[in-house]
PDB file of N, CA, C and O in Angstrom:
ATOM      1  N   UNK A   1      -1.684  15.940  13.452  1.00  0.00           N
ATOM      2  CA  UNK A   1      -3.070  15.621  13.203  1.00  0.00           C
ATOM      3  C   UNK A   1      -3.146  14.244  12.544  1.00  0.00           C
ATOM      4  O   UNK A   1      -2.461  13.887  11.585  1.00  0.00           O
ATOM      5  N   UNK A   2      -4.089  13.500  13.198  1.00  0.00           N
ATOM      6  CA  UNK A   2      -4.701  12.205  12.263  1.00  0.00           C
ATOM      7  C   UNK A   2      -5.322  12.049  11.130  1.00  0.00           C
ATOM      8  O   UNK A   2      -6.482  12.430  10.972  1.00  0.00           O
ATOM      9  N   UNK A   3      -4.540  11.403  10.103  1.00  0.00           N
ATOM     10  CA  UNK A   3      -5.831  11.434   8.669  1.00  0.00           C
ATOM     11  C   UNK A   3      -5.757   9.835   8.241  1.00  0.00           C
ATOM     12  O   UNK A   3      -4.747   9.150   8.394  1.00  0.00           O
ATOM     13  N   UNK A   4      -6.923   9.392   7.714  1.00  0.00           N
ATOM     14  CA  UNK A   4      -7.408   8.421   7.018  1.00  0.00           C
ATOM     15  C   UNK A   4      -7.638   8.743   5.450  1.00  0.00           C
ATOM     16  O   UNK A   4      -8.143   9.764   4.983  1.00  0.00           O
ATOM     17  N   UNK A   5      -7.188   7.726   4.820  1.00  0.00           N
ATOM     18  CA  UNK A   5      -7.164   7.733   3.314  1.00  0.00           C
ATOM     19  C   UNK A   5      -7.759   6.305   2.900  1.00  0.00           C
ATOM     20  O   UNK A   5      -7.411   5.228   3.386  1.00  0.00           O
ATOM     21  N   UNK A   6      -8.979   6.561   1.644  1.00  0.00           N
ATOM     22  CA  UNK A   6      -9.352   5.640   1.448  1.00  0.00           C
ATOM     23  C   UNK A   6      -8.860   5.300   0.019  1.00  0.00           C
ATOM     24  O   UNK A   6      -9.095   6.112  -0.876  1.00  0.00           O
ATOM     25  N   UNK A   7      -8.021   3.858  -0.327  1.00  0.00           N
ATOM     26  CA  UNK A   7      -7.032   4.344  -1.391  1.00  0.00           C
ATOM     27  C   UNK A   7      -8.013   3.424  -2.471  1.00  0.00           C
ATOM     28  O   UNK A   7      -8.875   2.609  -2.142  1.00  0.00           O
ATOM     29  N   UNK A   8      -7.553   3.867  -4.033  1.00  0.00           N
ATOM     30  CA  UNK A   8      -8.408   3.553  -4.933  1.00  0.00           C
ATOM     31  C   UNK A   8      -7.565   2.607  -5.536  1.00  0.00           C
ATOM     32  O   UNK A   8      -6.444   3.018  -5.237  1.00  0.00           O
ATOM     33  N   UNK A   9      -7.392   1.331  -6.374  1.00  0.00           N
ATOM     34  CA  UNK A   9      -7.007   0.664  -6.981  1.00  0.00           C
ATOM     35  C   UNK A   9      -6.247  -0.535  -6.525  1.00  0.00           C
ATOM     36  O   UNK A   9      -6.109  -1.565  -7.185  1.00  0.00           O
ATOM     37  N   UNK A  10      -5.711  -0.281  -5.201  1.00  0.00           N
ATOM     38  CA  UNK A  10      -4.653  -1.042  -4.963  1.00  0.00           C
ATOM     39  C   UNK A  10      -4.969  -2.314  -3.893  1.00  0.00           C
ATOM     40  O   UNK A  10      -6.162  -2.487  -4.140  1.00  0.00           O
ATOM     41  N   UNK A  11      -4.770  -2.887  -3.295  1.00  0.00           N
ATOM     42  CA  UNK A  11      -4.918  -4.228  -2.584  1.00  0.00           C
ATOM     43  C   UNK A  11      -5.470  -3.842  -1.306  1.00  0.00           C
ATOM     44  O   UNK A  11      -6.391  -4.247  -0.597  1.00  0.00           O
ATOM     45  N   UNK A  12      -4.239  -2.540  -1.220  1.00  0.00           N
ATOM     46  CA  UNK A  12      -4.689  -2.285   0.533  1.00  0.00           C
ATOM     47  C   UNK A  12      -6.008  -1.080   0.490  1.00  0.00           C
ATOM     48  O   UNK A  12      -6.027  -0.154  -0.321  1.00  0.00           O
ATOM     49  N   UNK A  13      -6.773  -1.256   1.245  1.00  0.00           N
ATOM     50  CA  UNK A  13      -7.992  -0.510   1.324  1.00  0.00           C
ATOM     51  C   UNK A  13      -8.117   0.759   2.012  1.00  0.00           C
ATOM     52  O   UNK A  13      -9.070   1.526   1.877  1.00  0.00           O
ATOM     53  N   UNK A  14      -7.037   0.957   2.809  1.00  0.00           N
ATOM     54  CA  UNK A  14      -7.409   2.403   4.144  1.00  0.00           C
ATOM     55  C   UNK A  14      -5.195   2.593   4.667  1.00  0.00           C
ATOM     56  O   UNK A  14      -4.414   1.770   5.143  1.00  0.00           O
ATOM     57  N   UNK A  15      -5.019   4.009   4.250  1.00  0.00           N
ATOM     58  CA  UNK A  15      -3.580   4.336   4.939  1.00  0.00           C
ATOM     59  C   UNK A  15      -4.769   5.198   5.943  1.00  0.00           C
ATOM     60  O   UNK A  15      -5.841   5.639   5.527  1.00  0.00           O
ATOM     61  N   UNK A  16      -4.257   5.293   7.340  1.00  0.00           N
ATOM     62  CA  UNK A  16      -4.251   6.097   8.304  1.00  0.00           C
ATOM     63  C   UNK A  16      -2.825   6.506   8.746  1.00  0.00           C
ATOM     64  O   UNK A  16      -2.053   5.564   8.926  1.00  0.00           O
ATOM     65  N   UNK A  17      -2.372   7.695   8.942  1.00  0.00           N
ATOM     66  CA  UNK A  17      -1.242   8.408   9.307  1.00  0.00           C
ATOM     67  C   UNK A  17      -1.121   9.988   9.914  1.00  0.00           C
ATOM     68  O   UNK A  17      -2.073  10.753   9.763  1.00  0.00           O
ATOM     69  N   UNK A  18       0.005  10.390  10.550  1.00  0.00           N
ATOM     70  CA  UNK A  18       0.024  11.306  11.291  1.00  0.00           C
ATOM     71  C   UNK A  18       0.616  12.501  10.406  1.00  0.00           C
ATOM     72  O   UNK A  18       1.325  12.219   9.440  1.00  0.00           O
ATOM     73  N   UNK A  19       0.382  13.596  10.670  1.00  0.00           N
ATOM     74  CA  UNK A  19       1.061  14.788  10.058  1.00  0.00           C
ATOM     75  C   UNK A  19       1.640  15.628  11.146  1.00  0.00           C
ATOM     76  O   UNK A  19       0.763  16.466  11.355  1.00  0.00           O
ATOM     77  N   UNK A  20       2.359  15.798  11.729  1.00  0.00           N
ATOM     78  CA  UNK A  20       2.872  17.221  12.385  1.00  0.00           C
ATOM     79  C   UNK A  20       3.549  17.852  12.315  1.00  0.00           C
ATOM     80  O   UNK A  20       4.638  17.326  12.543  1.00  0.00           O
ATOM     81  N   UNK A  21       3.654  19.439  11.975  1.00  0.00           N
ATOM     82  CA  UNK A  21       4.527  19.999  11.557  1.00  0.00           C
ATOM     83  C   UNK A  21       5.274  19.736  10.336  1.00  0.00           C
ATOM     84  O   UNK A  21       6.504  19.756  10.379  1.00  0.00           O
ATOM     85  N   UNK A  22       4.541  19.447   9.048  1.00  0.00           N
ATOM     86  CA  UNK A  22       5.386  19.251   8.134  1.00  0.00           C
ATOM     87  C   UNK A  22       5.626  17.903   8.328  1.00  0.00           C
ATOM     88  O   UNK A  22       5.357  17.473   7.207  1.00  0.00           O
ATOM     89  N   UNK A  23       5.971  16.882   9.033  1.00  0.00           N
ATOM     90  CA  UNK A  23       6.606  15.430   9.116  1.00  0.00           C
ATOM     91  C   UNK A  23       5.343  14.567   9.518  1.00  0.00           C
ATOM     92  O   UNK A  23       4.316  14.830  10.143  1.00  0.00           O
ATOM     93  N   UNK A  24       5.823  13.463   8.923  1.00  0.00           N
ATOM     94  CA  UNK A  24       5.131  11.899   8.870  1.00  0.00           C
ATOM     95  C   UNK A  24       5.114  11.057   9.790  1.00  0.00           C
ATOM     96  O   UNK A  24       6.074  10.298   9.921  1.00  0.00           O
ATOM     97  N   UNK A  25       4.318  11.011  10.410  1.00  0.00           N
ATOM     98  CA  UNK A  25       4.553   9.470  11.423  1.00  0.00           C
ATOM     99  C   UNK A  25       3.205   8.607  11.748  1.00  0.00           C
ATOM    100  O   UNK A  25       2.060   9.044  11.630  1.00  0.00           O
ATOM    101  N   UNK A  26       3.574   7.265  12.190  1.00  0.00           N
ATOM    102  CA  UNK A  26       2.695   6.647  12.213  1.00  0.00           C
ATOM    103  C   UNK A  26       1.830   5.973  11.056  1.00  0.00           C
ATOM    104  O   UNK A  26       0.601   5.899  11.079  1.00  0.00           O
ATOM    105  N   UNK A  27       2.479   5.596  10.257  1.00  0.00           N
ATOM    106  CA  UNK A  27       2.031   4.915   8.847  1.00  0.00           C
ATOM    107  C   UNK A  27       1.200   3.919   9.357  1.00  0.00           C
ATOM    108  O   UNK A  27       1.682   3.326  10.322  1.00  0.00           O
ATOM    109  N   UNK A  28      -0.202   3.466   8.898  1.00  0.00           N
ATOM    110  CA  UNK A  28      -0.428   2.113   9.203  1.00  0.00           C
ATOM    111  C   UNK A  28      -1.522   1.964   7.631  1.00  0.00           C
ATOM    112  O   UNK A  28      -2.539   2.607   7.372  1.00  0.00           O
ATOM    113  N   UNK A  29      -0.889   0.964   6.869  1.00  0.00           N
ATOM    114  CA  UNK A  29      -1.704   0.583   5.926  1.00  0.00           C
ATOM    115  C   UNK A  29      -2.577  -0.452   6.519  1.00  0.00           C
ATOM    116  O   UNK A  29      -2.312  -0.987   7.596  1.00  0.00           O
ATOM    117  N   UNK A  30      -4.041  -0.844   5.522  1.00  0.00           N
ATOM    118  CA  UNK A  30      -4.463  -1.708   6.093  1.00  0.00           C
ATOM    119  C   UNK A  30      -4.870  -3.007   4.377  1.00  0.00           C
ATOM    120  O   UNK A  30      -5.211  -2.675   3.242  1.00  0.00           O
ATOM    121  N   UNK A  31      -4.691  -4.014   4.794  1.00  0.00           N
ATOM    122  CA  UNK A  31      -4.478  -4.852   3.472  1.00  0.00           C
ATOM    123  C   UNK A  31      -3.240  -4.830   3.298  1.00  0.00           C
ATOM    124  O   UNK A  31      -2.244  -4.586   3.978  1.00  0.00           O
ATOM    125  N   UNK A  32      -3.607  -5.305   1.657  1.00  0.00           N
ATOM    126  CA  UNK A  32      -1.714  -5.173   0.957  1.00  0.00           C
ATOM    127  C   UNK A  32      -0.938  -6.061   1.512  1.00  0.00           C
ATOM    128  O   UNK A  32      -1.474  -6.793   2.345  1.00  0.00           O
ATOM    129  N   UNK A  33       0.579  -6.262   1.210  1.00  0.00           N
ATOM    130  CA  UNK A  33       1.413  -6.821   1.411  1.00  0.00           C
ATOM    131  C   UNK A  33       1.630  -6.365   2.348  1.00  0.00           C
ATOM    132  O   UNK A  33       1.855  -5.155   2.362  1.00  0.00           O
ATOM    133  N   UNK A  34       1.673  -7.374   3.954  1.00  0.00           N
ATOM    134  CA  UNK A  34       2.123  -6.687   5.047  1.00  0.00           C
ATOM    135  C   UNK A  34       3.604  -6.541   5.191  1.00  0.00           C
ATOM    136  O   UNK A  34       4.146  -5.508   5.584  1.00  0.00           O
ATOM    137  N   UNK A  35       4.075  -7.376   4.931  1.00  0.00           N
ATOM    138  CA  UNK A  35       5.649  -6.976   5.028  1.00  0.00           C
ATOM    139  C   UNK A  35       6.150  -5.678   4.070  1.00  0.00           C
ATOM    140  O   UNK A  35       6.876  -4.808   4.550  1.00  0.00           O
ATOM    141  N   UNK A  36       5.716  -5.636   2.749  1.00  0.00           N
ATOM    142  CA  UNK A  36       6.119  -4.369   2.424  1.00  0.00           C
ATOM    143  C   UNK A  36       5.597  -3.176   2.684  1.00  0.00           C
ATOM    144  O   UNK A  36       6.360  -2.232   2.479  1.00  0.00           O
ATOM    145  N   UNK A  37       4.440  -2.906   3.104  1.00  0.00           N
ATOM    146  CA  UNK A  37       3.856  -1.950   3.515  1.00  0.00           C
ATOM    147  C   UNK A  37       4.308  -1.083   4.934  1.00  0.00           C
ATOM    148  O   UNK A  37       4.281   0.136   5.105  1.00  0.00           O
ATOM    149  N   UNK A  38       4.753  -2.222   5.934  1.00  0.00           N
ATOM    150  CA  UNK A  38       5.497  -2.203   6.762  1.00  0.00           C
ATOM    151  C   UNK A  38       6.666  -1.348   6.656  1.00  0.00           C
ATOM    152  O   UNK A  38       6.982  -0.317   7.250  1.00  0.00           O
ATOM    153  N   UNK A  39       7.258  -2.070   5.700  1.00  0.00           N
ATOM    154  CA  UNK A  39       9.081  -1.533   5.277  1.00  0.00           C
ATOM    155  C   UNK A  39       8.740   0.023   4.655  1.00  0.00           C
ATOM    156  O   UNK A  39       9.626   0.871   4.545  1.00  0.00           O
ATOM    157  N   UNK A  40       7.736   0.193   4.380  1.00  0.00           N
ATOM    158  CA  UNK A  40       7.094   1.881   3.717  1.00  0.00           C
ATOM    159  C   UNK A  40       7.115   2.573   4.954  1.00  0.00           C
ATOM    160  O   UNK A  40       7.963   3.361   5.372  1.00  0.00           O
ATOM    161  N   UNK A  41       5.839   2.087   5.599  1.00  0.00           N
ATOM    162  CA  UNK A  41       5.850   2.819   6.925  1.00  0.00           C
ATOM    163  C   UNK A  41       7.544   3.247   7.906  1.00  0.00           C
ATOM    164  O   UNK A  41       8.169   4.297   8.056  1.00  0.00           O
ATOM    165  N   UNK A  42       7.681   2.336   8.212  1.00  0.00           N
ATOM    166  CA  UNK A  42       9.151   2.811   8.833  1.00  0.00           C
ATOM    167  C   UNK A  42      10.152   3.514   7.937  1.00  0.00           C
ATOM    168  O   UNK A  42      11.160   3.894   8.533  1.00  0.00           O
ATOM    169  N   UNK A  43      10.110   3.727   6.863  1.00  0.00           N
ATOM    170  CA  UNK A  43      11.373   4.477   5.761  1.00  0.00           C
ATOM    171  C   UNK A  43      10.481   5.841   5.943  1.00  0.00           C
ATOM    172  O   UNK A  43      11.017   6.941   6.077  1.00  0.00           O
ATOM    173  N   UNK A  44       9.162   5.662   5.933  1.00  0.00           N
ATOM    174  CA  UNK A  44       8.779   7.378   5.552  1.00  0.00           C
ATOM    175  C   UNK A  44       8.693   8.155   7.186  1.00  0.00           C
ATOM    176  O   UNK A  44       8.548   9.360   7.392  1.00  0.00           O
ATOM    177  N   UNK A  45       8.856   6.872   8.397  1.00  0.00           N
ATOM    178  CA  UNK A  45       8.468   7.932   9.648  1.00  0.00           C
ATOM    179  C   UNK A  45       9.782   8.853   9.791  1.00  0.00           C
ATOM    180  O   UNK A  45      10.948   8.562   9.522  1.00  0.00           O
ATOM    181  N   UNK A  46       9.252  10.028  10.284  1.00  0.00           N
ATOM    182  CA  UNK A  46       9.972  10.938  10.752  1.00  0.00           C
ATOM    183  C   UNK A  46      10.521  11.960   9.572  1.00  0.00           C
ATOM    184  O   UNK A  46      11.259  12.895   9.885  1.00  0.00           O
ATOM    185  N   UNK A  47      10.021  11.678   7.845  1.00  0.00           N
ATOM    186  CA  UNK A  47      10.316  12.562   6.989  1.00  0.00           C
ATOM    187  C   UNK A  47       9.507  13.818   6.750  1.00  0.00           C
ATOM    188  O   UNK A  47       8.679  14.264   7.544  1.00  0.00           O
ATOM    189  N   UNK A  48       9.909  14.482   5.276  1.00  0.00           N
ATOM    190  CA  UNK A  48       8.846  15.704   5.657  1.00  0.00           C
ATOM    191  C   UNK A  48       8.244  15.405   4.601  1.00  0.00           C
ATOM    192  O   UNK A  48       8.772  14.836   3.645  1.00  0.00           O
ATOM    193  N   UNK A  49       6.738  15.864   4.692  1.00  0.00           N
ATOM    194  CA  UNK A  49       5.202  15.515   3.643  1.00  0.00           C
ATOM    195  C   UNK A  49       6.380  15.572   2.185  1.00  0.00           C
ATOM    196  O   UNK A  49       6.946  14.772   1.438  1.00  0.00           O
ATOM    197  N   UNK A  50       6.309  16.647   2.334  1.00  0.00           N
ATOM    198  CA  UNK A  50       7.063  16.975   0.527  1.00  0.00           C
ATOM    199  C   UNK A  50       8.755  15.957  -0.213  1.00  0.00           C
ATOM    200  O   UNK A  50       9.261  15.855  -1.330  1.00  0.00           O
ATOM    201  N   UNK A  51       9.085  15.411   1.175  1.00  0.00           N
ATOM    202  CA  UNK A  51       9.978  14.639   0.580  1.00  0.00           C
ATOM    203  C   UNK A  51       9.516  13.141  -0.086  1.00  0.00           C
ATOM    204  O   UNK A  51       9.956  12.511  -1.048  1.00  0.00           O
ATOM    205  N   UNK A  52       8.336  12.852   0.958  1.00  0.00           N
ATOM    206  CA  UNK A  52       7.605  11.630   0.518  1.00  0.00           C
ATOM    207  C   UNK A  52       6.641  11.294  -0.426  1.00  0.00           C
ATOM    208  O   UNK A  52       6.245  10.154  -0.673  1.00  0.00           O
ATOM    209  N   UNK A  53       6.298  12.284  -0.920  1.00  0.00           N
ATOM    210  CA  UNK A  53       5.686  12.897  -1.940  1.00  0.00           C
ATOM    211  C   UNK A  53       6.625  12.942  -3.385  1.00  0.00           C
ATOM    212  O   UNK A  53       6.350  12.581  -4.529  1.00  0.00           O
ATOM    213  N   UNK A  54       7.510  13.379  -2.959  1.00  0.00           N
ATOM    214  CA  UNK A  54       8.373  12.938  -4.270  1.00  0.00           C
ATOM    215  C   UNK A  54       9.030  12.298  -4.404  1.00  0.00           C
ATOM    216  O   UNK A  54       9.727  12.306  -5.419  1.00  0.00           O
ATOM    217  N   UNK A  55       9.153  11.405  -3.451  1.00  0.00           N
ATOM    218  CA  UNK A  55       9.887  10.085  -3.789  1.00  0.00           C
ATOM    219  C   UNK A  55       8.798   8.572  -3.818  1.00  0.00           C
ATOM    220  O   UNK A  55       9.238   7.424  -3.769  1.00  0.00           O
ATOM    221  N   UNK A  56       7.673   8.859  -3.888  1.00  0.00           N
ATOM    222  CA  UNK A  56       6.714   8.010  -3.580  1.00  0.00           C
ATOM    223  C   UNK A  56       5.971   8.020  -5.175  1.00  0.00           C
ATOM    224  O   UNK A  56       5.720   7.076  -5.924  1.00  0.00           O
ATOM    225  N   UNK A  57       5.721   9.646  -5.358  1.00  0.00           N
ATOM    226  CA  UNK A  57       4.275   9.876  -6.249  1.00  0.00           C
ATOM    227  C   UNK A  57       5.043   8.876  -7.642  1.00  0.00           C
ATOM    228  O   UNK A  57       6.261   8.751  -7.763  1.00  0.00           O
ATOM    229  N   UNK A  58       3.947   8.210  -8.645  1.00  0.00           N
ATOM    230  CA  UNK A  58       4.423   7.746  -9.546  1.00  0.00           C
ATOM    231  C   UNK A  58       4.800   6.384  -9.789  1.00  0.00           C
ATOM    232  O   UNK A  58       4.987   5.815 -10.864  1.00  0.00           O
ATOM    233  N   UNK A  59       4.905   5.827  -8.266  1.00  0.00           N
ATOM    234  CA  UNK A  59       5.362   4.461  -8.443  1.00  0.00           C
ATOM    235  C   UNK A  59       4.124   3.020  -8.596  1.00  0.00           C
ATOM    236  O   UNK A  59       3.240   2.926  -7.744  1.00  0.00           O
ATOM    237  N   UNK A  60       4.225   1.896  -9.861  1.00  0.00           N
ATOM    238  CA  UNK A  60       3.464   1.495 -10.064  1.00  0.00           C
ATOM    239  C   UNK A  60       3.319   0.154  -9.538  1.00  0.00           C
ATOM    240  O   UNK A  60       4.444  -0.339  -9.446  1.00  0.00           O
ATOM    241  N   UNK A  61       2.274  -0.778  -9.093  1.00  0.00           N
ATOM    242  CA  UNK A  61       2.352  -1.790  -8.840  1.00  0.00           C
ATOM    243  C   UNK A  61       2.084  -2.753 -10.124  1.00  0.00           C
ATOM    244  O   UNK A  61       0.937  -2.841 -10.561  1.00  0.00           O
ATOM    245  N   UNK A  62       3.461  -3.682 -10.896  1.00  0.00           N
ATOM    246  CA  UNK A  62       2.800  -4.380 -12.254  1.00  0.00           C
ATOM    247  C   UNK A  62       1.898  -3.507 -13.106  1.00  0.00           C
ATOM    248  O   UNK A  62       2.209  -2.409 -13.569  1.00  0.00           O
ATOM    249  N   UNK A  63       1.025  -3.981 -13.217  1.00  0.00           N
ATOM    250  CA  UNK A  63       0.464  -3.402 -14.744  1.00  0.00           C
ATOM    251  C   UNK A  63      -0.741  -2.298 -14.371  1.00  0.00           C
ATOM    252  O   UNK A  63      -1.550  -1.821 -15.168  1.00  0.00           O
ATOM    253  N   UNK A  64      -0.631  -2.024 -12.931  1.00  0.00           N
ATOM    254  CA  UNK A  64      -1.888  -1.159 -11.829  1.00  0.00           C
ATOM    255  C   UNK A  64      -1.181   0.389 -12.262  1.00  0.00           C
ATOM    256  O   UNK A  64       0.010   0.664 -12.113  1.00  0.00           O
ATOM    257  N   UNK A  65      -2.001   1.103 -12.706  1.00  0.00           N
ATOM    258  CA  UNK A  65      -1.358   2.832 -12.890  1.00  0.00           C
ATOM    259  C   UNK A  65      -1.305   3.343 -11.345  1.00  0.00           C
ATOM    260  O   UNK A  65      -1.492   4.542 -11.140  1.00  0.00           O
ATOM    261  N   UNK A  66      -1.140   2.764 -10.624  1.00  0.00           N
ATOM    262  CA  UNK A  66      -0.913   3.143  -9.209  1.00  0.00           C
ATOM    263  C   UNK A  66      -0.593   2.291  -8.234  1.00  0.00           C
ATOM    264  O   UNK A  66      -1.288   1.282  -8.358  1.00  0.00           O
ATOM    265  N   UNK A  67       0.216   2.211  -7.217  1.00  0.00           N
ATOM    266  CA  UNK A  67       0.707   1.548  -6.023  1.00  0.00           C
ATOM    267  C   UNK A  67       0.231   2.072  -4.696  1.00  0.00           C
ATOM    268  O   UNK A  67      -0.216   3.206  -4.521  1.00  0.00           O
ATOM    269  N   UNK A  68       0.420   0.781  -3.423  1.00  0.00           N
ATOM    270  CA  UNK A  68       0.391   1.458  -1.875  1.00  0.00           C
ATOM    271  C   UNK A  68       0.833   3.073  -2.138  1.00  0.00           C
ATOM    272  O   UNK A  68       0.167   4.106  -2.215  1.00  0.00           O
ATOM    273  N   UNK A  69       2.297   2.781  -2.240  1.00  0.00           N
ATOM    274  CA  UNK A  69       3.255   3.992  -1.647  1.00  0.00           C
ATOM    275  C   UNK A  69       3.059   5.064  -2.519  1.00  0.00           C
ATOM    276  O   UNK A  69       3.811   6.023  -2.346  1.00  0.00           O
ATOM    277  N   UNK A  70       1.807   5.176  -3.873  1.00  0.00           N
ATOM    278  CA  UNK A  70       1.557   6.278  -5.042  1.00  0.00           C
ATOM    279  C   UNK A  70       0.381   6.929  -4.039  1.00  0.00           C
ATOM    280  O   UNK A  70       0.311   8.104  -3.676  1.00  0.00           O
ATOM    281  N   UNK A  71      -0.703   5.602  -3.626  1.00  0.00           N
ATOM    282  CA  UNK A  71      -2.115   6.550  -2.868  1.00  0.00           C
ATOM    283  C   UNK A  71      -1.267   7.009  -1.722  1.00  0.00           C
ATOM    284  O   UNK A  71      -1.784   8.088  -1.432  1.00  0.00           O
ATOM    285  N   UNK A  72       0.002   6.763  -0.685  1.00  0.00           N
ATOM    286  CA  UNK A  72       0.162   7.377   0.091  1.00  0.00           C
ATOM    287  C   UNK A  72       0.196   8.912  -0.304  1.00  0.00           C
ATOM    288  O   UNK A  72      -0.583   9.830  -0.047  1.00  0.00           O
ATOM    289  N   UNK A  73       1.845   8.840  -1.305  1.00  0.00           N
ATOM    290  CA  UNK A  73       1.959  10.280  -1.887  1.00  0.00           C
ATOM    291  C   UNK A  73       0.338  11.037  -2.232  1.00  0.00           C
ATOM    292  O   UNK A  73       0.037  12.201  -1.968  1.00  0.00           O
ATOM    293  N   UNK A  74      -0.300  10.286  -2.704  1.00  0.00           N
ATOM    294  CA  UNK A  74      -1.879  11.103  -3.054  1.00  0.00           C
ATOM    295  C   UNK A  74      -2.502  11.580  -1.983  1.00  0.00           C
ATOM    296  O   UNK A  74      -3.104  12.635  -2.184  1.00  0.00           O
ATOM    297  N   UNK A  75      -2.558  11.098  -0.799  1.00  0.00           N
ATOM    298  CA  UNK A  75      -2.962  11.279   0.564  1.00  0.00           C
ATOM    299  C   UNK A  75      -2.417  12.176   0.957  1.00  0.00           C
ATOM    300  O   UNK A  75      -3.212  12.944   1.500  1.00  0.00           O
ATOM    301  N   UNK A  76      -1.243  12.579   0.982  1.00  0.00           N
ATOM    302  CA  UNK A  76      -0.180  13.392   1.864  1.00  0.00           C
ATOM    303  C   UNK A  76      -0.531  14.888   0.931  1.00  0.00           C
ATOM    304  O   UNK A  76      -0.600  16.023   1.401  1.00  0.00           O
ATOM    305  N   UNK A  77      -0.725  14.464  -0.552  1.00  0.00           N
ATOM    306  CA  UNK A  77      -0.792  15.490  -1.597  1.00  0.00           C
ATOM    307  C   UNK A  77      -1.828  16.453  -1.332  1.00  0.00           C
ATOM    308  O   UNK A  77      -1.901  17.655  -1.075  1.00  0.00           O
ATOM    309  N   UNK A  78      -2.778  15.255  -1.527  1.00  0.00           N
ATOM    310  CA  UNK A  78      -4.287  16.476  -0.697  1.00  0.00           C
ATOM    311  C   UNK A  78      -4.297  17.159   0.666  1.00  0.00           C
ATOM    312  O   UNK A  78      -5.018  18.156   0.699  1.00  0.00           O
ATOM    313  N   UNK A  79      -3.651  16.848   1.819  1.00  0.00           N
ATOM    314  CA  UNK A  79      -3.933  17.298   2.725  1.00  0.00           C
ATOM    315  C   UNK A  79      -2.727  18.644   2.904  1.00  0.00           C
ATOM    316  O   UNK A  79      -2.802  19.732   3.476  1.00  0.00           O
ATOM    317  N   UNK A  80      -1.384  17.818   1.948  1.00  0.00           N
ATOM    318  CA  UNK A  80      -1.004  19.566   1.849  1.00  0.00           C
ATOM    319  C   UNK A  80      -1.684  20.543   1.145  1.00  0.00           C
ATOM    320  O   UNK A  80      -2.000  21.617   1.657  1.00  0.00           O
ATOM    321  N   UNK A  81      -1.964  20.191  -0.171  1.00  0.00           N
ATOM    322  CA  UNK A  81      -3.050  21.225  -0.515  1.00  0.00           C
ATOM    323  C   UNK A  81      -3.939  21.861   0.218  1.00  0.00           C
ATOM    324  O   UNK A  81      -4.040  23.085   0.312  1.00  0.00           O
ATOM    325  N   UNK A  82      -4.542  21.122   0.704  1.00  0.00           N
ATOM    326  CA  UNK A  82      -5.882  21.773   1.664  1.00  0.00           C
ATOM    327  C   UNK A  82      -5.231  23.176   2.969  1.00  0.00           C
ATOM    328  O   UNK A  82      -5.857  24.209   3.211  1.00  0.00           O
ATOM    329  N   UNK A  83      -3.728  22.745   3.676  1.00  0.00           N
ATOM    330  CA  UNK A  83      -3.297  23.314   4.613  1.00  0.00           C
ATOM    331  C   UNK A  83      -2.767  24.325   3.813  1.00  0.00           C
ATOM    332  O   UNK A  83      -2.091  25.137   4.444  1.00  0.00           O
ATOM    333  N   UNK A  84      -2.876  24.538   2.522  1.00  0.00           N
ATOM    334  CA  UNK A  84      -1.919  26.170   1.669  1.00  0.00           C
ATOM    335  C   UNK A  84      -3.312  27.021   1.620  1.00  0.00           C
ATOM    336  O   UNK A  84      -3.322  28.164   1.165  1.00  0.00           O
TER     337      UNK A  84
END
């Protein structure tokens, strides 16, 4: 399934990404640093929600209480919630 995330704090404005079966694909941030956002997208395709989630949630950009790759984990967070 397709979801859009509209992220709060950070540079980039909108993750859209895929969920199936438990796994990730299709990362596309929009804003932000394109080259690193990039290098996110391809490390997380093909993992599972809950691994990226904990290796993501928490991470800060400088002095921002949140990063790209934190609203991803937040994104991925809610929509597992919602599917329990």
């Amino acid at each position: 399934m397709k979801y859009q995330y509209r992220t709060s704090g950070t540079c980039s404005s909108l993750i859209e990404f895929e969920v199936n079966d438990g796994i990730v694909s299709n990362v596309n941030f929009y804003g932000g640093c394109s080259g690193n956002l990039q290098g996110i997208s391809c490390l997380v395709e093909g993992m599972k929600v809950d691994e990226v989630v904990s290796r993501l949630r928490g991470i800060r950009c400088g002095y921002k209480s949140t990063s790209c790759p934190d609203q991803l984990a937040n994104a991925l967070s809610q929509i597992s919630s919602a599917e329990k």
